[in-house]
N, C-alpha and C positions, 0 to 999 in steps of 0.2 A: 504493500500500500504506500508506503514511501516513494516508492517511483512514481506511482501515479499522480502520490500529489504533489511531487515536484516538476511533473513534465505537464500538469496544469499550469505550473507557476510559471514555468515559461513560455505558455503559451501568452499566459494574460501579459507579462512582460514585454514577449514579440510585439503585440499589437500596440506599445507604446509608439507613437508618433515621434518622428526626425523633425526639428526645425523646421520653419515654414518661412519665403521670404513675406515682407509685409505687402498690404494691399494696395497702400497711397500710392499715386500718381502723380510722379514730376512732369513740368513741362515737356522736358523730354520724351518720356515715358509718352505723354499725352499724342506727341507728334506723329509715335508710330502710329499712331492709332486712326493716322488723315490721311485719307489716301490720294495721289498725285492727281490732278496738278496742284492740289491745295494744300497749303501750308496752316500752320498754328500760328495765328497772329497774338494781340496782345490778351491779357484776363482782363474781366472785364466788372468783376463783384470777388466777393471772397468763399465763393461756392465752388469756385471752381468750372466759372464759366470764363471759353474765350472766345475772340473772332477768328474766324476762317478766312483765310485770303486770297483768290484766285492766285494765278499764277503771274499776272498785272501786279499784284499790290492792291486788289480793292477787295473790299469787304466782300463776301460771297455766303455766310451764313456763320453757323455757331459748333461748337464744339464743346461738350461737358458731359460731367460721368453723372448715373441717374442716381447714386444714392446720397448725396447733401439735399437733393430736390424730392425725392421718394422715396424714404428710407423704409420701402416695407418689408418687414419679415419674411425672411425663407424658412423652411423648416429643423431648420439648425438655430433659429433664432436671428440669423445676421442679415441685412440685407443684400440683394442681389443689385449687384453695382456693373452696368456698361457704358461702355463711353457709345454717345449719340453724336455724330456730324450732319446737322440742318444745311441745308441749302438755306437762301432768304424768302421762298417759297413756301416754305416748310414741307419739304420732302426730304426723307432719310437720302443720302448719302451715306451712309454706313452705321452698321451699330455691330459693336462688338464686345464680347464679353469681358470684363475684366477681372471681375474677383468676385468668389459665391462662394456658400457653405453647405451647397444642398448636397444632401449624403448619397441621392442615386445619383447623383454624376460624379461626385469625387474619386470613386472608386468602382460604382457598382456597373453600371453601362457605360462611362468614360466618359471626357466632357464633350466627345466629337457631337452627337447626337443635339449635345445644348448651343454647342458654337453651331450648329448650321441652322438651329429655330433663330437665331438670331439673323443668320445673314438673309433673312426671307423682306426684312423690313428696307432692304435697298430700292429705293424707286418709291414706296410708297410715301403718299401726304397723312401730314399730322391730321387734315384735316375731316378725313374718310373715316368713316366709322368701323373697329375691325373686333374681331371676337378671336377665340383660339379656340381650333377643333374644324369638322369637315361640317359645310352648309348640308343640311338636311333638304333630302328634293331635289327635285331639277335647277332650282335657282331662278334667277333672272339675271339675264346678261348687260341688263342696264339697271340693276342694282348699286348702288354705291356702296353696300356691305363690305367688308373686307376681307378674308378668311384667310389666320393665319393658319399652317399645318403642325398641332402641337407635337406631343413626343410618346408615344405609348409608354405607360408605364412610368412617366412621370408629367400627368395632366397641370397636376396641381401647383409644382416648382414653373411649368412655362405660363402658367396663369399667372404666377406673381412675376415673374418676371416681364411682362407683357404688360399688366399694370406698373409697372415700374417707369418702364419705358413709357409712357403711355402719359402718364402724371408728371415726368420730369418736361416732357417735351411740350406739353400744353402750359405748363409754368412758365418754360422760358418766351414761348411762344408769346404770353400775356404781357411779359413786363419789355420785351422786347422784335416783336411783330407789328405794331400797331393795331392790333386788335382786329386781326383777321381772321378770327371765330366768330365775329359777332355776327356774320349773315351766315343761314344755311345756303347751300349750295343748289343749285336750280338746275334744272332741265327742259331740252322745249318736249313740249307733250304733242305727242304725232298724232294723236288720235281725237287732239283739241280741230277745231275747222270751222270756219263760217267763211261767207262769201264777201270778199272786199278787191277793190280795187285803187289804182294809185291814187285815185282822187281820193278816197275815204282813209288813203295809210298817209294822206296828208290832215285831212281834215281832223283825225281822232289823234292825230299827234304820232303815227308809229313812224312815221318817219324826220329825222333829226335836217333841217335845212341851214349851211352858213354860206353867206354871200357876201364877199369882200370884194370892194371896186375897186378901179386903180387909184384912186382918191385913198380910199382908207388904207392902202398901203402901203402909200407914199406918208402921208399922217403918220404912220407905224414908225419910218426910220427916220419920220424927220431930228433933226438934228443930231444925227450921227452922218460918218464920213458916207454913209449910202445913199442918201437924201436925195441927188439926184444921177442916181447910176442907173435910172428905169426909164428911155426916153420915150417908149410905148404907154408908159402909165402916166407920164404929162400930156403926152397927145390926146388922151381919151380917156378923162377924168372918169367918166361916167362908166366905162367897161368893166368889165366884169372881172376882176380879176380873180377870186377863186369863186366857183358858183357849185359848191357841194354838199350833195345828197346820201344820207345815210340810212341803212336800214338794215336790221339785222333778220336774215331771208333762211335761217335755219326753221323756225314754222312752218309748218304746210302752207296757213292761210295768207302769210306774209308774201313768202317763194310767188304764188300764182299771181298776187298780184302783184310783183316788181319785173318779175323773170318769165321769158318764153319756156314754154316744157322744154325745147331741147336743153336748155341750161338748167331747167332742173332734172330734168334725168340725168344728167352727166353726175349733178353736184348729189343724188340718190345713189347713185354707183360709188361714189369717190368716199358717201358715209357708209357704206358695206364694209369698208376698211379702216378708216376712221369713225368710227361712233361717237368719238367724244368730241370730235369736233366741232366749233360754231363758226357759221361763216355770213362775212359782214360784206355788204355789196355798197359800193361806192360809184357814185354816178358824177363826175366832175363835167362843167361846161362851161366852165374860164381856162384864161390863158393859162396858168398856172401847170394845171394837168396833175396825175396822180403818183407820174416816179421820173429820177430824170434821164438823163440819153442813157448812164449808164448803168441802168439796173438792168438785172438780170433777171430771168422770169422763173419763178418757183422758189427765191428768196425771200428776206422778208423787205420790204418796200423802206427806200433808202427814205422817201420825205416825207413817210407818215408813221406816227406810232402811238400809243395810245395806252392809260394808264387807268387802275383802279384800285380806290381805297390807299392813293398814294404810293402804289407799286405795278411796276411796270408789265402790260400786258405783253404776250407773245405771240405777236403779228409775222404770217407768211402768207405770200403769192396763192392763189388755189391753182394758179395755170389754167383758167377755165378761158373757152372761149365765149364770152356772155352777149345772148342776146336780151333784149328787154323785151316787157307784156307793153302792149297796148296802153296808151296814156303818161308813159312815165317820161323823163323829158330827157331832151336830148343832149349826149356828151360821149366821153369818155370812160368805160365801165369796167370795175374790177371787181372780182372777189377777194375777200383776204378770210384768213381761217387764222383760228385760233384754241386750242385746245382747253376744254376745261377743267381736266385732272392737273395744269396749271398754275390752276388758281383762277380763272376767268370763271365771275358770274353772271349769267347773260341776262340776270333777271334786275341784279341792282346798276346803276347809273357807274356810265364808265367817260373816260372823256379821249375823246380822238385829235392828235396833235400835231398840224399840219405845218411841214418847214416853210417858213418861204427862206428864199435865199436872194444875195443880191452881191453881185463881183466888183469893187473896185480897184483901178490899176490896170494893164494892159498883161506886162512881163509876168509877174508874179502877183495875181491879183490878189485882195484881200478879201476874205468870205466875212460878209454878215448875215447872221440868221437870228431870227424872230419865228415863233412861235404862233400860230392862228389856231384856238380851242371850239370843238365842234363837241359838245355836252350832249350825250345819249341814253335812253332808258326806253326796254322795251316793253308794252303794257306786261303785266303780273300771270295776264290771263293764258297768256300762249304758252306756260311754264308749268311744269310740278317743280314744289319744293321738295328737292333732296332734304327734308328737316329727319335727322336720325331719330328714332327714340331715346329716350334717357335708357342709359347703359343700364343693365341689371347690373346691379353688385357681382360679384366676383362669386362670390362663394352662393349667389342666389343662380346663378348659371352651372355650379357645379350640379347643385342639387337639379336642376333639370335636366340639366346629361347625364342623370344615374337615378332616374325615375325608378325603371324598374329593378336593376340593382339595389336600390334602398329597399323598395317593395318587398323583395323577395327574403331581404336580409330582415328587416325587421320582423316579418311574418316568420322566421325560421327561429331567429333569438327568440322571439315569446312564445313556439310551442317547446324551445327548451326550457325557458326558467318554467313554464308551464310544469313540465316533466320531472325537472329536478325539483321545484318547490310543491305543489298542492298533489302530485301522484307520484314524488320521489320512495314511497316505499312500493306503492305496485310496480313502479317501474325496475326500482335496483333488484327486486323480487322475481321477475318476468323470467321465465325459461331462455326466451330471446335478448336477452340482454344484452352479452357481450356482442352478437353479430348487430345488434341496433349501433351497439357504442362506435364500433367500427366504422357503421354509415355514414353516423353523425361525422367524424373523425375525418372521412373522406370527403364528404364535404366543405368541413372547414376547410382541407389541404388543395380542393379543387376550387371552389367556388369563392370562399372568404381570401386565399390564398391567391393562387395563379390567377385567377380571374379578376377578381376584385381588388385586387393589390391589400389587402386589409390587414397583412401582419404588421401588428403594433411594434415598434420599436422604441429603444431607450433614450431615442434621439428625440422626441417627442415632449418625452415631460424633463430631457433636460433645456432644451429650445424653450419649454415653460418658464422656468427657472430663471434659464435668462432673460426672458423678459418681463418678470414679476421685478428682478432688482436692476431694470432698467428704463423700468416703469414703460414698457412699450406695450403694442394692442395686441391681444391673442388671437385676431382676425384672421391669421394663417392659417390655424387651425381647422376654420370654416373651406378651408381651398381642398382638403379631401374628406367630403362628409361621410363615406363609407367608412373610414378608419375611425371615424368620429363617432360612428355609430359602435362601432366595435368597443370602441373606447369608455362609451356610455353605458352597454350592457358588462361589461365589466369591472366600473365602478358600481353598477347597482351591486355586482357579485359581491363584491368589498364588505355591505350591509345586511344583506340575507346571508351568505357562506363563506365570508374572507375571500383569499386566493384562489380559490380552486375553479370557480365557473370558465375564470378566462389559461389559467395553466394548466387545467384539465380536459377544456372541452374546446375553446375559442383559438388557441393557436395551433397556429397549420405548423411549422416547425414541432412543437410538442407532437402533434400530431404526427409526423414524421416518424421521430422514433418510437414512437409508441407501436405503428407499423413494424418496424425492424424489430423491435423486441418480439414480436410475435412471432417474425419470420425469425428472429435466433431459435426462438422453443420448437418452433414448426422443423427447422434446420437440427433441432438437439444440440445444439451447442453450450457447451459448458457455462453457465453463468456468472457473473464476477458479484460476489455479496460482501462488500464494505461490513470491518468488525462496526459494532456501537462504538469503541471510541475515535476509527475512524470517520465515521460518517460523520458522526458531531463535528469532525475538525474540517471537512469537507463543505460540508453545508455553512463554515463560516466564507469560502472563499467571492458568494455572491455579492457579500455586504463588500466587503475591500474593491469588487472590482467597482462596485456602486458609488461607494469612497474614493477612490481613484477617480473616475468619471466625475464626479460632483469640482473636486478639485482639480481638474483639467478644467474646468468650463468657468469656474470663477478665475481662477491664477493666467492660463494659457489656452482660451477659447479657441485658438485656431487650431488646435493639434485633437480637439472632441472627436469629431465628424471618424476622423482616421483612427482612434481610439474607439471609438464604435463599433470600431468591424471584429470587434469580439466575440460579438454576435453575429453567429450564420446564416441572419434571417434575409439579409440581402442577396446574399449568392447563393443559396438554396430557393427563394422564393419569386424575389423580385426580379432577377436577372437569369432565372432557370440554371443556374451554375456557368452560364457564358461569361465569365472574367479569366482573370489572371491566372494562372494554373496554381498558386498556391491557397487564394481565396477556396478555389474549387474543393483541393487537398483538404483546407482544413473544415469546410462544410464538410465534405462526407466524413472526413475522421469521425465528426459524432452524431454521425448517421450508423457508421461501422462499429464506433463501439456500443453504440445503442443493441448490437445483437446478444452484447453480452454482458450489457452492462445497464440496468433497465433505467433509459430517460438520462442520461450521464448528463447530460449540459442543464436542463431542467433544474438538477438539481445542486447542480455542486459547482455551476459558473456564472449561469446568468444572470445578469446586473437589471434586467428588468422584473425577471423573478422574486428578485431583491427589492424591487418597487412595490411588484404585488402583496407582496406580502407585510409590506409598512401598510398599504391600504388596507388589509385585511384587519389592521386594529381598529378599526370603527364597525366589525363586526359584532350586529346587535344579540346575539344569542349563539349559545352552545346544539348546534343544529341535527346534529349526532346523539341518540340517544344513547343512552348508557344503562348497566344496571350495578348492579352491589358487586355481582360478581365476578363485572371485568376485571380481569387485572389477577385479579386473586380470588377461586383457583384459576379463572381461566385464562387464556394467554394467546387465544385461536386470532382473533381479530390482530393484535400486534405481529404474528406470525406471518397472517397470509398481507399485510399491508408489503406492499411491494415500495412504498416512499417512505416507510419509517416513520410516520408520522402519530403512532400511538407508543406511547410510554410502557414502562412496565407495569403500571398502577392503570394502564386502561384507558386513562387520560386521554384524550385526542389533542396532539397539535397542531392548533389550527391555521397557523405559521406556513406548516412545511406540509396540510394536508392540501391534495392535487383532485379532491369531489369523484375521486374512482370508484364511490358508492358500493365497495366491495365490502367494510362491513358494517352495512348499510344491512346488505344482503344478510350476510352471516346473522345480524342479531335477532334479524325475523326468522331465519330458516330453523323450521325445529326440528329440522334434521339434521344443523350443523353445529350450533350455536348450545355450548356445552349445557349452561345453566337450563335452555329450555329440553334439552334431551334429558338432563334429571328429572326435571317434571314429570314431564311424560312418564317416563320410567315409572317412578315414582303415584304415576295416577294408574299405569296400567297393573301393578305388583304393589296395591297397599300393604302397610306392616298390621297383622291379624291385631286387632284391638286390647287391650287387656281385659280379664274379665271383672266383672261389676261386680265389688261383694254384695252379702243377700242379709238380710237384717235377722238375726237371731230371734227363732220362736218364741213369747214369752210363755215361762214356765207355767 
């Protein structure tokens, strides 16, 4: 027994954690983290925000790590921190992981699986509504939804992480975006239609008119060196010099009345490929005109552009050849497109910004340019608002992706406490017994287990711990409610039976070797039975690793997670034994000695076992019946307990009892159960009576 318990001891030793480097993020540090052409410009607050700089020297968006701005809870307790690179659009540019404590990736699945749910967020806008997990249904492809692909197996770590990101990037967004959430995002609605034409997209206002003569242009530069560099716009005060019409022709009802069908079939074909596009039709008929000799067609148009909510719109060429409807006047006609995953709202007021330009000098002339504003908004009516709903909470969307998962589970916990509490002697009594317990057993290792991810871990109520003396929110908790559930019918166990509901029935690892113990006896393999003062010395080593654990999490938090893998329940359960080949190794070790050794980790390592059984002190009664004669003469029940968990006085310990309801069994069977076989005995072979004396005749 010596060996054994010292090659225990080095095992819980092995799983001490190596130094760890720290989290913080230098500039440096920060830089890797920008990907070219963009550099880390100056910070910008003491959060650990900075600017982003094209590869110009100009400002191009932001850069900062999400936990000064999100610090919420992962299941280790610590938050989940990645650096975020905004465009000035608010579209990711990149997000990458930097430092976490969740324990299925530290070790269990590897972090690859979590750096690639992060790299999903390149290309997407803060501004788009997005959930984690697969859209239920066919969808809609003009949806604004967002759907990220979370991580099997660990839903609950990419949903805080997701809110993380999520919360940081609307913060920054707010104190330094100009307040570009404040509109929802619009759409033209194709199946909106009524009958109009250019008279009435003038008269109701859909169409934006500015007319600038060659008077008011010259007014524009006078008194600068341009004043009179226009000899066209002195000769003919009155002309027209810009005479332009605006309309935004992505409507159906709009298109028929500005554009000939062939121009809009083209521009119906050209949205087959582009959907998001909106495209803005400009009708010039002054001198001016809409681009100059050297533009190019299918760029964006060198002397117009156009701006909303203070930020610049992204105007291109459509290459269309545009004919006009009937009525509309006559000029020079372009389309321009512009996409609204962007940032363009076609529905709030945008303004279109017209160069003029004017040459002085001959050799090397000098450019002036001025600005002419054309203010546009299209009625409300031709539009759906993209308005998202209010987000469901986090943990209120968990609970709806595990509808029937809950269902099934809650329904299953209560015809157990059902079984063990109000018919726990018919049941421990049942001929069928053992093959029921094994069902049950199989279920938790199938269903609570592999399926439902629900093996409770130590990691759990230490990540408590830390957050009661850091006074943070235990909202994480609510991101796996299954486990939650599991967690709940096993503190109820705490008050009706101590330990034993959840280390006897509810974990699927227990459960495990409880199988292998059967297949040892099935196998006849010789069994290993610990003296009594071994086992005493054994059953202390839970508390120390619990000890240990407590005091890693206060003194040296980062080195927990890795200390954790003391338990098998990650690579037996949660990762199917796909890790490391030593992880693997030492999950079966007590799988293998379970053949011979009954429940070996159960009882003489696990530091959660060591939890349960502090809970079990608020155990409201001695739930195990007893009589006079446990203990002495009899001794049957301490015998057949396979956990050790009755004294020699009869006693039950409720500490270290595992609810095997074996003598449960025994003290009803009155065929087993010594004291009631005296009985019997005893009522079938009475002792003949003595006899009555008889009262002497009187004489």
């Amino acid at each position: 027994m010596k060996s054994v318990l010292r090659l225990l001891l080095l095992i819980l030793i092995g799983f001490l954690p190596q130094p760890a480097h720290a989290s913080a993020l230098t500039p440096e540090e920060m830089q890797r983290y920008v990907p070219p052409p963009f550099a880390l410009g100056e910070a910008l607050n003491e959060q650990g925000l900075y600017r982003v700089l094209n590869s110009g020297g100009d400002a191009a968006g932001y850069a900062f790590t999400t936990q000064p701005y999100a610090p919420l809870p992962g299941f280790a307790g610590a938050p989940i921190n990645a650096v975020v690179v905004l465009d000035r659009d608010g579209t990711f540019v990149t997000v990458r992981l930097a430092h976490h404590n969740e324990p299925i990736f530290i070790s269990g699945m590897g972090e690859r699986p979590f750096r690639e749910f992060f790299e999903q967020y390149a290309g997407k806008s803060i501004w788009s509504p997005m959930t984690v997990g697969t859209p239920y249904g066919s969808g809609s492809s003009t949806s604004s939804l967002v759907h990220l692909d979370g991580v099997t197996k660990a839903t609950a770590s990419v949903r805080i992480a997701h809110e993380s990101i999520m919360a940081a990037a609307h913060s920054v967004a707010r104190d330094h975006m100009q307040g570009r959430a404040a509109a929802a995002a619009a759409r033209p609605d194709f199946d909106y239609d009524e009958d109009l034409n250019w008279e009435t997209l003038v008269a109701e206002g859909h169409v934006s008119h500015l007319r600038i003569s060659n008077a008011d242009i010259d007014a524009a530069f006078q008194g600068t060196r341009w004043a009179h560099s226009d000899p066209e716009a002195q000769a003919d005060p009155e002309g027209a010099y810009l005479d332009l019409w605006l309309v935004d022709v992505t409507p159906p009802a709009l298109a028929r009345a500005a554009l000939a069908d062939s121009t809009i079939a083209e521009m119906t074909r050209f949205r087959g490929v582009a959907p998001t596009d909106e495209f803005l039709l400009l009708i010039e008929g002054g001198r001016h005109g809409l681009v100059s000799d050297d533009f190019v067609r299918n760029t964006s148009p060198d002397l117009i552009k156009a701006e909303q909510g203070g930020l610049p719109v992204a105007l291109r060429d459509a290459d269309f050849m545009v004919d006009l409807a009937d009525g509309a006047p006559d000029g020079r006609a372009m389309i321009l497109r512009t996409d609204r995953r962007l940032g363009f709202n076609p529905a709030e007021p945008f303004t279109l910004l017209v160069e003029a330009v004017r040459e002085h000098g001959f050799i090397t002339p000098e450019i002036g340019r001025i600005e002419l504003e054309l203010e546009h908004q299209t009625d409300e009516r031709f539009f759906i608002r993209e308005v998202p709903p209010n987000p469901l909470p986090p943990w209120l969307e968990a609970l709806q992706n595990r509808q029937l998962d809950l269902i099934l589970l809650a329904l299953g916990l209560a015809a157990l406490v059902w079984a063990l509490g109000a018919r726990m002697h018919r049941f421990a009594g049942w001929r069928h017994f053992t093959p029921a317990r094994l069902v049950v057993l199989a279920v938790m290792t199938g269903f609570v287990g592999y399926w439902g991810q629900g093996q409770l871990s130590i990691v759990t109520p230490l990540g408590a711990l830390r957050t009661a003396l850091d006074g943070g929110s235990y909202v994480f908790l609510l991101y796996d409610p299954f486990s939650l559930m599991v967690w709940a019918a096993a503190i109820l166990g705490f008050v009706l039976w101590g330990r034993g509901l959840f280390c006897g029935w509810l974990c699927p690892f227990g459960a495990m070797q409880e199988f292998a113990h059967h297949l040892g006896r099935t196998l006849r393999l010789p069994q290993i039975e610990p003296s009594a003062a071994w086992d005493r010395r054994l059953k202390t080593l839970p508390y120390i690793a619990l000890g240990g654990l407590v005091a890693l999490m206060l003194f040296a938090p980062q080195h927990v997670d890795t200390a954790a893998e003391i338990e098998p329940f990650k690579t037996a359960i949660t990762t199917h034994f796909l890790r490391e080949w030593y992880f693997a190794a030492y999950a079966l070790f007590w799988l293998v000695l379970g053949l011979v050794l009954f429940k070996g980790f159960c009882r003489y390592l696990c530091p959660l076992g060591a939890v349960m059984a502090l809970g079990g002190l608020v155990r409201g009664r001695d739930w195990i019946a007893r009589r006079a004669e446990c203990g002495s003469p009899c001794q049957l029940c301490r015998v057949k307990c396979a956990y050790g968990a009755i004294g020699k006085s009869g006693r039950i310990k409720y500490s270290e009892c595992f609810q095997c309801l074996d003598c449960v069994a025994i003290h009803d069977d009155a065929k087993r159960c010594v004291p009631l076989v005296l009985a019997g005995k005893q009522m079938r072979h009475p002792r003949p009576a003595a006899p009555i004396p008889q009262p002497e005749a009187p004489a």
